[in-house]
C-alpha positions as CSV (number, residue, x, y, z in Angstrom):
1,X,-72.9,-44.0,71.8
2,X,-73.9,-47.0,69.4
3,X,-76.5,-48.6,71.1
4,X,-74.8,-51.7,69.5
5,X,-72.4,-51.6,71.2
6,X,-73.9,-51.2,75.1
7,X,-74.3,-54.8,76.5
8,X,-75.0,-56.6,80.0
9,X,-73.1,-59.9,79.1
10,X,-69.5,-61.5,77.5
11,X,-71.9,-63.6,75.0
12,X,-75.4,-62.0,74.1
13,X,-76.0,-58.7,73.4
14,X,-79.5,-57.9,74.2
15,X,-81.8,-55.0,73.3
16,X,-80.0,-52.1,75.0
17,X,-82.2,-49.7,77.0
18,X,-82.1,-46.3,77.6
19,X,-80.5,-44.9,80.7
20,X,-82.4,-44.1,83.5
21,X,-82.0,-40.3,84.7
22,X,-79.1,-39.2,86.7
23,X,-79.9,-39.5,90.0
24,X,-78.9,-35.2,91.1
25,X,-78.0,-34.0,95.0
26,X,-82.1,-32.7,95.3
27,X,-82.0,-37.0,95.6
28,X,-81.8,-39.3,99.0
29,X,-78.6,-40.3,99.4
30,X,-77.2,-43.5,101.1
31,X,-74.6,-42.3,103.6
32,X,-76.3,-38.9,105.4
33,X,-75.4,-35.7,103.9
34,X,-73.9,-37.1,100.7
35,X,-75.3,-37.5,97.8
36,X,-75.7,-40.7,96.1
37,X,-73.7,-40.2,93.0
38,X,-71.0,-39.3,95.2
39,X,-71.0,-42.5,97.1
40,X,-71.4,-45.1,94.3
41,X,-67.9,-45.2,93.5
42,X,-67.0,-45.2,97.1
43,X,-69.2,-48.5,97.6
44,X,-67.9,-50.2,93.8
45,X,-64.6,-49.8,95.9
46,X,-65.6,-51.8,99.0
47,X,-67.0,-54.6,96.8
48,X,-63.6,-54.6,94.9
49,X,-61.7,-54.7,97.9
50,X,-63.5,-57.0,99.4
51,X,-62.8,-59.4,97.0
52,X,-59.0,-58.9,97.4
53,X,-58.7,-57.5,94.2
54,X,-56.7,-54.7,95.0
55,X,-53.7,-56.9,96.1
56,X,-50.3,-56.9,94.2
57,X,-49.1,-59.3,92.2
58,X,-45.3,-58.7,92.3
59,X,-44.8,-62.6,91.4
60,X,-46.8,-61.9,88.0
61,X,-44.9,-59.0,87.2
62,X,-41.1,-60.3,88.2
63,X,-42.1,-63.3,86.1
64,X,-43.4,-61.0,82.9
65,X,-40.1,-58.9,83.4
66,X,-37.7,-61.6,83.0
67,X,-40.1,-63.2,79.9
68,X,-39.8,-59.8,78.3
69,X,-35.9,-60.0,78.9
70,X,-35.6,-62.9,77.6
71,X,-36.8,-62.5,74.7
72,X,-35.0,-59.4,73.8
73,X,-31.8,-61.1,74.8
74,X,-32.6,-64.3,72.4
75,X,-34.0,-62.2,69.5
76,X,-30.7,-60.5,69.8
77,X,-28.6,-63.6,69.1
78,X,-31.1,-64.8,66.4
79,X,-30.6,-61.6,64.8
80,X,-26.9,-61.6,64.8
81,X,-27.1,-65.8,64.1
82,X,-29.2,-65.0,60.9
83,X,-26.6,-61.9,59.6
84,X,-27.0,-60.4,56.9
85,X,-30.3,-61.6,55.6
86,X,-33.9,-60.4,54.1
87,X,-35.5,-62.8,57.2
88,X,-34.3,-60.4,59.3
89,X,-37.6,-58.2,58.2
90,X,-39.7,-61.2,60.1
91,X,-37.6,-60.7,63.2
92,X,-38.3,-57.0,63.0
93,X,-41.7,-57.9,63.9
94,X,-41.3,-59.9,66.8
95,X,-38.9,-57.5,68.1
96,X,-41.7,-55.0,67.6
97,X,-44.0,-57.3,69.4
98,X,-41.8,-57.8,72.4
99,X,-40.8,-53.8,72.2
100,X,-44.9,-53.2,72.7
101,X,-45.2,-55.9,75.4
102,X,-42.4,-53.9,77.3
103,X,-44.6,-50.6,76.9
104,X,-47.1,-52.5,78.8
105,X,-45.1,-53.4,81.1
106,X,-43.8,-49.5,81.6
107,X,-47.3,-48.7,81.6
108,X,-48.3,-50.7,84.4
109,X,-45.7,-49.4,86.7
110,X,-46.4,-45.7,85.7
111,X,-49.9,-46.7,87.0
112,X,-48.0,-48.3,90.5
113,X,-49.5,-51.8,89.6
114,X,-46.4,-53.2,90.4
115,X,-44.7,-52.4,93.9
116,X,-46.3,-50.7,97.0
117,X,-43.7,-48.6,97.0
118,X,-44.3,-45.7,94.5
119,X,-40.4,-45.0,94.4
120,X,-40.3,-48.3,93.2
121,X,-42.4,-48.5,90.6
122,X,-41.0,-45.1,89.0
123,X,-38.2,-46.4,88.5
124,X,-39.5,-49.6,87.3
125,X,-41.5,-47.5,84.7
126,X,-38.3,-45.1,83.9
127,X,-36.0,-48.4,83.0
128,X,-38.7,-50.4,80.9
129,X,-40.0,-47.4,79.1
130,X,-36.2,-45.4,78.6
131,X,-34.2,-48.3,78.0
132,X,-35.9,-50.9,76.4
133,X,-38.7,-49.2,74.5
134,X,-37.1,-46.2,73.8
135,X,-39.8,-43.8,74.7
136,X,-39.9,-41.0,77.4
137,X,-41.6,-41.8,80.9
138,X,-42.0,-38.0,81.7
139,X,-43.1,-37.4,78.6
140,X,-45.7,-40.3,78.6
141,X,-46.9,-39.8,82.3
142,X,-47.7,-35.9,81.6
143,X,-49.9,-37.0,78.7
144,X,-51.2,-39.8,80.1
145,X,-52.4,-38.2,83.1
146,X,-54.1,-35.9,81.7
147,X,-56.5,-38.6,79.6
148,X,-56.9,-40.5,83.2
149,X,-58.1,-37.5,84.7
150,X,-60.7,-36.6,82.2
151,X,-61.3,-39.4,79.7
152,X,-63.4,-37.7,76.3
153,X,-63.3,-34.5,78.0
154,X,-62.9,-31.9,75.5
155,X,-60.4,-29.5,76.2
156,X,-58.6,-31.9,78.3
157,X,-58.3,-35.0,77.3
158,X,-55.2,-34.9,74.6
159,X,-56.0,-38.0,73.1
160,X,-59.2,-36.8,71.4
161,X,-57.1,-34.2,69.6
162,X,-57.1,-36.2,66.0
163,X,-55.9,-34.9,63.0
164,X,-58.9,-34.4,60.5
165,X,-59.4,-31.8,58.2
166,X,-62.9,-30.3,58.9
167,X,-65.8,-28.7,56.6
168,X,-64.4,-25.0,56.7
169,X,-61.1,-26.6,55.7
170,X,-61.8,-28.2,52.9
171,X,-65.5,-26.4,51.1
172,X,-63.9,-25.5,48.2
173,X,-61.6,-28.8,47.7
174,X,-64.8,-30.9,48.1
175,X,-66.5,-29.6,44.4
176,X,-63.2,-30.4,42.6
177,X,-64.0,-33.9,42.1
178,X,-65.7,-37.2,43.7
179,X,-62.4,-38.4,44.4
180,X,-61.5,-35.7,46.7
181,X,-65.3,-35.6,48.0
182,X,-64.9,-39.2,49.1
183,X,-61.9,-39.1,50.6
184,X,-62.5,-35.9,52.6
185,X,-65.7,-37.7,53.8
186,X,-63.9,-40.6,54.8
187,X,-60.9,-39.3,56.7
188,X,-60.7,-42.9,58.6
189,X,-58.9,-44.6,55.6
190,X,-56.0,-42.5,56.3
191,X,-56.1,-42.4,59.8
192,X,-55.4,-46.6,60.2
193,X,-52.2,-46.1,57.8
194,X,-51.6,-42.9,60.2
195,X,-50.7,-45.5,63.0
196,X,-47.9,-47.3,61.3
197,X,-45.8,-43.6,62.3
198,X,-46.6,-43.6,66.0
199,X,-43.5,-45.3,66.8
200,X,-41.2,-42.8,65.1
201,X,-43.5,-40.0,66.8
202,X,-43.2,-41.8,70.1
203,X,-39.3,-41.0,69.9
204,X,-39.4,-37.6,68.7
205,X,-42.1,-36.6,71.1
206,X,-39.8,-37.8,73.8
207,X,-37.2,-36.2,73.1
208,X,-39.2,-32.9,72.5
209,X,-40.1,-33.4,76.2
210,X,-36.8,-33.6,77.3
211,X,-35.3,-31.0,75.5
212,X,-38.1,-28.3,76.0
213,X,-37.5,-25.9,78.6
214,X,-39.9,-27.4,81.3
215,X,-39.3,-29.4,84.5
216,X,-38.7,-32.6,84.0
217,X,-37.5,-35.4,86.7
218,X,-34.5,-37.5,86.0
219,X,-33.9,-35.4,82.2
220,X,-30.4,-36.6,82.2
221,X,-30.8,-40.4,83.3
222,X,-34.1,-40.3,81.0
223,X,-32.3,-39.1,77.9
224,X,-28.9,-41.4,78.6
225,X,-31.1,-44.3,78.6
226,X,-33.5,-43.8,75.4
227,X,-29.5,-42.9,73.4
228,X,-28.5,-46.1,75.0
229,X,-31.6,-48.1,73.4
230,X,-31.8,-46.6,70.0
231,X,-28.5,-46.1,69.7
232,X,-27.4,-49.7,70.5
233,X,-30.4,-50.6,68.4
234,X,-30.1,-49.0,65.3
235,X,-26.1,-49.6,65.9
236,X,-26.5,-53.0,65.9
237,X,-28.7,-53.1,62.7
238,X,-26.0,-51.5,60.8
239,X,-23.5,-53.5,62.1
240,X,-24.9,-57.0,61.3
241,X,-26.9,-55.4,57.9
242,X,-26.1,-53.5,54.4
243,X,-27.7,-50.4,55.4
244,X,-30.2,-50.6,52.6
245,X,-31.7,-54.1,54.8
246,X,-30.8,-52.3,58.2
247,X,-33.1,-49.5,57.3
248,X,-35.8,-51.8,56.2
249,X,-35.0,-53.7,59.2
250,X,-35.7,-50.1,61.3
251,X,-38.7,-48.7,59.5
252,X,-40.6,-52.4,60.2
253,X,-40.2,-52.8,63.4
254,X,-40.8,-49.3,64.0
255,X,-44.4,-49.7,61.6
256,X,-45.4,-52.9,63.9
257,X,-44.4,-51.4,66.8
258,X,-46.1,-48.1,66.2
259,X,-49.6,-49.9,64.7
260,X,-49.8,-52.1,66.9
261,X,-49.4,-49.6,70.5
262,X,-51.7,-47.5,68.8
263,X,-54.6,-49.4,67.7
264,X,-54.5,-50.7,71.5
265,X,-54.9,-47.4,72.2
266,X,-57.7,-46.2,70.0
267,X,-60.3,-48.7,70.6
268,X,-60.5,-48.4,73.9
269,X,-62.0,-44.5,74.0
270,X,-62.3,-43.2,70.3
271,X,-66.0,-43.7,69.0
272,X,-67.1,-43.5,72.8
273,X,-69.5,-40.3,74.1
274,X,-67.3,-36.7,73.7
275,X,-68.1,-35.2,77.2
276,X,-68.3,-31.1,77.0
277,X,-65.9,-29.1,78.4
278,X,-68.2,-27.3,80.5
279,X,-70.2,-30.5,81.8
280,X,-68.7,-32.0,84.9
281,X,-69.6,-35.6,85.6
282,X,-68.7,-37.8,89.2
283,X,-65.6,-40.0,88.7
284,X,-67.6,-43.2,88.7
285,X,-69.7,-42.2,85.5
286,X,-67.1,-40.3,84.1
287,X,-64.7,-43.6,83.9
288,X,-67.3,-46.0,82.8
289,X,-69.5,-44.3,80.0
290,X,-66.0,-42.9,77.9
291,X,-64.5,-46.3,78.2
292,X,-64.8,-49.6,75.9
293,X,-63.8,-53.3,77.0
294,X,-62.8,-55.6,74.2
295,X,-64.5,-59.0,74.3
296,X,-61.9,-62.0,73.7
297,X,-59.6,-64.7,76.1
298,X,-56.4,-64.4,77.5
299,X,-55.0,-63.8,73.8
300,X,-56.6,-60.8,73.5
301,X,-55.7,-59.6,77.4
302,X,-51.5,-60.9,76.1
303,X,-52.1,-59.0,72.8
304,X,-53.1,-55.9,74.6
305,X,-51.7,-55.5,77.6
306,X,-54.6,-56.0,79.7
307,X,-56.3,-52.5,78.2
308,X,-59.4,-54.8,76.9
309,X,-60.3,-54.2,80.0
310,X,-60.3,-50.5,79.6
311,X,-63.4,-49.5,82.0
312,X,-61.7,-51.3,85.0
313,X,-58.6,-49.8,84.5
314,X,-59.9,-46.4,84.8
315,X,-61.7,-46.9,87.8
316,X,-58.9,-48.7,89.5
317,X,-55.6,-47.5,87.8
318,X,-53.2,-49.1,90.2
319,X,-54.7,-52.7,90.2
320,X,-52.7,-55.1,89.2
321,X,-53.6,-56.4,85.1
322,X,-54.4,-60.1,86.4
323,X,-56.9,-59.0,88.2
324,X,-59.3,-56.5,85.8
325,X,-60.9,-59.7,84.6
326,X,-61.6,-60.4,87.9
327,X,-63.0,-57.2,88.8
328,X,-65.1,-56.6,85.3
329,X,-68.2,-58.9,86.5
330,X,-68.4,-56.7,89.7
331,X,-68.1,-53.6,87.8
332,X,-70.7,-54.5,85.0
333,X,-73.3,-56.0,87.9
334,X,-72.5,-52.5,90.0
335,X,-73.2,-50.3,86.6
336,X,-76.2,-52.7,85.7
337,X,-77.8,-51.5,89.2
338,X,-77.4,-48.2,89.0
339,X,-78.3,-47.5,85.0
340,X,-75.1,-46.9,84.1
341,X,-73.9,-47.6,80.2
342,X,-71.3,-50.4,80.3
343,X,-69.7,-50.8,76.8
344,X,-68.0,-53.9,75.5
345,X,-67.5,-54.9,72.0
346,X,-65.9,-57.4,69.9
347,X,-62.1,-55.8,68.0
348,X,-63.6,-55.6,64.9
349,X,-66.8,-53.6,66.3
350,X,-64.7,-51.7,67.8
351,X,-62.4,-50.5,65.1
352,X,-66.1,-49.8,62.9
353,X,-67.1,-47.3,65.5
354,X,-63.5,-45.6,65.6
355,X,-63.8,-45.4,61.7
356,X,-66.7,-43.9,61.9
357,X,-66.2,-41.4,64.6
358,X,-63.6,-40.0,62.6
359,X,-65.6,-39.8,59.2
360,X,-68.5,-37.9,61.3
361,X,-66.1,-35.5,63.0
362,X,-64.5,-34.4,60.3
363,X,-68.1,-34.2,58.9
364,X,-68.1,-31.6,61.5
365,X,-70.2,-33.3,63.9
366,X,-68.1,-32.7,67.5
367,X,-70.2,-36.0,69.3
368,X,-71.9,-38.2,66.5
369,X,-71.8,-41.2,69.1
370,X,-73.7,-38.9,72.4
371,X,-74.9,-41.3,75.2
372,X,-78.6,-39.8,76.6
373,X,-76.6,-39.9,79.8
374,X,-74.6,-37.1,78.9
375,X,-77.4,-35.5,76.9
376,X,-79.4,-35.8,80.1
377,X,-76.4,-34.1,82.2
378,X,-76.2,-30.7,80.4
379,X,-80.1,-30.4,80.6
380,X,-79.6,-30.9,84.3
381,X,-76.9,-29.6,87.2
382,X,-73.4,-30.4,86.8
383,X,-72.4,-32.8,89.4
384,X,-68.6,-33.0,91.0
C-alpha cells in the first residue's frame, strides 16, 4: 500500500506509521473466551448503532427515486423537443449521467439500504437496475457478492481479474521495438480508454447471465424488462434521429455511461493490498485495509453514489448512503485505536495508484502496493 496514501484526517496527511502487529488468539481478549480480533468488529458495531446510524432513510430514497424519474421523463421530451439534431450528442450525456445515478440507486437496494423488508428492496433493485439502466440484477448481485465477501482476495474477488498482458506473454514482443516496450510496460494507458466499453459489456454480460443455463430468479421478468429499456431506448433514438446521429447518439451515452460507473468502481479497491488466496483475515481488517475513501463534499458523494465512502460501505453494506459520512469519523477513530490502515485519498491520487497497479502487475509483480499488515499475517496464523 502507498504509504501516501494512509492518513488519520480529511485535511492533513501526516507521516504514516507502520502498523502495529496483529494482535493473534495466543492474545487477551476483551469478552472471555474470544479473541480480540474477533470482537472489534462486533464493538465498531455497537458504536455505530449507538449513534443511530443504522436507521433507514426511506424518505431520502423515495425522494432520490422520483428525482431520478424525473429526469428521465424530462430528458425524454427535450430529446424529442430538439429532433433531429447534432445537440442531441450533449443530451446523450446527461442521459448517461442520470442512467449511472439509477445504477446507484439499484445498487443500494441490492445492498437492502432502502426498505426493511428484503422482499422489498429486491424488487426495488430488479425495477431500477432491469428497466431503467438496462443491466441484469441477478447477474450484478452474483458478481457483486462475491467482491463483498472477499474484497482483493485472489481467487475470489472477480473484480481483480484485469485484463493485462503479462511478461511470459509478451518476452519476445518487448525486443521488437521501444514503442512496443513502452506500451507493454505501461498497460494503464489502455486500461482508462478500456472503461468507455463497460456499458456495452454491462448489457451483454446480462444477458449472458440470463441466457446461460444456471438458476436465475425472476429470468423471464428480468429479461422483459432490460428488452423493454433498450428497446424503447434505442427505438426511440431511431425514431426521432437519421440513424447515422441515432447511433452516435447510442455509442455516447453508452461511453459516458460506461466510464463513468467504472472509474467509480476502480478507485475504490484497485491499487489497494492483493490479499493471498490462502491468508484468511477477520472481517473487520479484511473490509478496511482493501478499501479506499475518496476525499471531496457532497459533489463527490452525488458524483459517486455514495462509494467515496468505500470502507464504510463494506463494513456496513445495508446502511443507508446518507449516513457513511456519518459513520466514517467513528470508523477512522475505531481503526486509529486498534493500528489498523485507514486509506483515503484525493480522485486524482487515487486514479495514480490504479495506473500504477496495473503497470506493476503486468510487470509481473502480483501485489506491488503490500500493506506490512498483510505481510505480517502470512508470517503469522491465519485468523477467521
Amino acid at each position: 500500500m502507498a504509504d501516501a496514501a494512509i492518513t488519520t484526517g480529511n485535511n492533513q496527511s501526516p507521516p504514516p506509521t507502520r502498523p502495529g502487529p496483529i494482535r493473534t488468539t495466543g492474545r487477551p481478549s476483551d469478552r472471555a473466551g474470544q479473541p480480540r480480533q474477533s470482537t472489534d468488529f462486533a464493538e465498531l458495531s455497537e458504536k455505530i448503532r449507538a449513534a443511530g446510524l443504522l436507521r433507514r432513510r426511506r424518505g431520502y430514497y423515495w425522494t432520490k427515486f422520483w428525482l431520478i424519474t424525473a429526469a428521465l421523463a424530462a430528458l425524454v421530451m427535450l430529446f424529442v423537443r430538439v429532433g433531429d439534431s447534432w445537440w442531441q450528442m450533449v443530451i446523450a450525456g446527461a442521459f448517461a449521467f442520470v442512467f449511472t445515478q439509477a445504477a446507484f440507486l439499484g445498487h443500494d437496494a441490492a445492498h437492502r439500504q432502502v426498505f426493511q423488508s428484503g422482499h422489498w428492496n429486491n424488487w426495488a433493485s430488479l425495477v431500477i437496475g432491469n428497466l431503467f439502466v438496462g443491466m441484469s440484477v441477478g447477474w450484478w448481485n452474483n458478481k457483486h457478492n462475491r467482491h463483498h465477501a472477499n474484497p482483493n482476495r485472489v481467487g475470489y474477488d472477480p473484480d481483480i481479474d484485469i485484463p493485462v498482458v503479462r511478461p511470459n506473454s509478451f518476452t519476445r514482443l518487448r525486443g521488437r521495438s521501444r514503442a512496443v516496450a513502452w506500451t507493454l510496460d505501461h498497460q494503464s494507458v489502455g486500461f482508462f480508454p478500456f472503461l468507455f466499453f463497460q456499458g456495452i459489456l454491462l448489457h451483454i454480460w446480462s444477458f449472458q447471465r440470463l441466457c446461460a443455463r444456471t438458476s436465475v430468479p425472476h429470468r423471464s421478468i428480468e429479461i422483459g424488462l432490460i428488452l423493454i429499456r433498450l428497446g424503447g431506448f434505442a427505438g426511440l433514438a431511431f425514431l426521432v434521429l437519421t440513424p447515422g446521429r441515432a447511433a452516435a447518439f447510442l455509442g455516447i451515452q453508452l461511453a459516458v455511461f460506461g466510464f463513468h460507473l467504472g472509474a467509480v468502481f476502480a478507485i475504490n479497491h484497485m491499487g489497494m493490498p492483493i490479499v493471498p488466496k490462502d491468508l484468511k483475515l477477520d472481517f473487520f481488517r479484511r473490509q478496511v485495509v482493501t478499501g479506499r475513501n475518496i476525499r471531496g463534499g457532497q459533489l463527490t458523494s452525488f458524483t459517486m453514489g455514495g462509494l467515496n465512502y468505500q470502507i464504510e460501505h463494506h463494513l456496513f453494506p445495508s446502511m443507508a448512503r446518507p449516513q457513511l459520512r456519518h459513520a466514517a469519523p467513528l470508523v477512522e477513530a475505531f481503526c486509529m485505536q486498534r493500528d489498523v490502515p485507514y486509506t483515503q485519498t484525493g480522485v486524482r491520487a487515487a486514479f495514480r495508484s490504479v495506473a500504477e497497479y496495473i503497470d506493476k502487475i503486468g510487470l509481473g509483480h502480483q501485489d506491488p502496493f503490500e500493506c506490512p499488515m498483510i505481510a505480517q499475517r502470512q508470517v503469522g496464523s491465519p485468523v477467521v
